[in-house]
N, C-alpha and C positions, 0 to 999 in steps of 0.2 A: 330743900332737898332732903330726900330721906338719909336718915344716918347710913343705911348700907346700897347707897347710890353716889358712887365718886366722892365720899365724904373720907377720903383718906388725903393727908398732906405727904408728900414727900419732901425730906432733906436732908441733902451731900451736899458736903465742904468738900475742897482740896485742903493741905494740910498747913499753907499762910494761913487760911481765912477759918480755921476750925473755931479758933477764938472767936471770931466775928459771930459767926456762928451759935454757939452756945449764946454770947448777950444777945442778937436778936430774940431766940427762945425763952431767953429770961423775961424780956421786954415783954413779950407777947404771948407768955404763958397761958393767961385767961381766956385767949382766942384759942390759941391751938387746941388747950385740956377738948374744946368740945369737937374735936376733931380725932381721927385714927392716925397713928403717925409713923409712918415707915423711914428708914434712914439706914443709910452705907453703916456698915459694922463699926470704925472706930466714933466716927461723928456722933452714932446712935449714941452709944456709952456716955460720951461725953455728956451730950442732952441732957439724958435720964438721971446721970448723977447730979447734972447744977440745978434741974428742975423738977424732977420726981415724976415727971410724965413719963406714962407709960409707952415704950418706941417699940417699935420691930425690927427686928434690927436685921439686915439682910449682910450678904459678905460684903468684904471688904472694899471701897471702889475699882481700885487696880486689877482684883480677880474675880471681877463681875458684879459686884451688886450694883453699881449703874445697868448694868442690862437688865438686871430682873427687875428695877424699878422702872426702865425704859419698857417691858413686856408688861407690866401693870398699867403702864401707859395707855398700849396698845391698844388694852383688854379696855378700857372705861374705868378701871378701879383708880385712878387718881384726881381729885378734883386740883392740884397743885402742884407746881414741883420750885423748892427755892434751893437753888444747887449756886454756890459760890464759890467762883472761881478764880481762882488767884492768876491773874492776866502775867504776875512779875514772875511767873518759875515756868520750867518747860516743864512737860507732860507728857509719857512712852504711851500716854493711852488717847492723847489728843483729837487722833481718829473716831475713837469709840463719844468723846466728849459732843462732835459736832452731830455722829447717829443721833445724841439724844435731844440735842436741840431739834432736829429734824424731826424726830419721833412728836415731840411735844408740839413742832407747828403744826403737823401733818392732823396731830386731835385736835387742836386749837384748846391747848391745856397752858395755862399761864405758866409762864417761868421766869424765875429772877434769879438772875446771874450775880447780883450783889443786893448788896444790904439796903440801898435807898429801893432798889424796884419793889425789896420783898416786902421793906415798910407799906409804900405805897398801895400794894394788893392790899395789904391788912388794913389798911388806914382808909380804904374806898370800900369796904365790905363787898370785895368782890369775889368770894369764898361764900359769901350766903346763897 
């Protein structure tokens, strides 16, 4: 796949699994570097500090940057999305949480909800 054809990852944490989060990126830095990487405003930061890859960092999840990663969806610009979800806390955006599951079946765009699915993608080369 050409690098400027769905060769953008995206990744949002909720704020249990921000940690989870940052070590999958750690773990998997070598994969992702060859990737473009879009990510919710705090999660980005975190990333780009514990791994020096370069993120983009969109607002924050609660005042939209799940939707504008959900309308990159839309658009074909995402080849992934690993967004984890902390199942044990409630969520005032819960709503907007299940659009983007939907969004991502509707393009048949992988998504991992936690940390073994997102291994699993990476560990099947199914990002090539």
């Amino acid at each position: 796949m050409a690098q400027d054809e769905r060769s953008t990852i995206a990744l949002i944490a909720h704020d249990g699994k921000k940690a989870d989060m940052v070590a999958f990126a750690m773990a998997h830095k070598e994969i992702l570097s060859h990737y473009k990487i879009v990510a919710t405003g705090t999660t980005g930061g975190k990333i780009a500090d514990a791994t020096g890859l370069t993120i983009k960092r969109m607002l924050s999840g609660p005042i939209g940057g799940d939707a504008q990663i959900a309308a990159m969806v839309a658009e074909g610009k995402i080849r992934a999305v690993f967004f984890f979800v902390d199942p044990l806390d409630k969520h005032p955006h819960d709503p907007d949480i299940q659009g983007f599951v939907r969004i991502c079946n509707v393009h048949n765009v992988p998504l991992a909800l936690n940390t073994a699915t997102a291994a699993f993608i990476i560990s099947q080369k199914a990002l090539e």
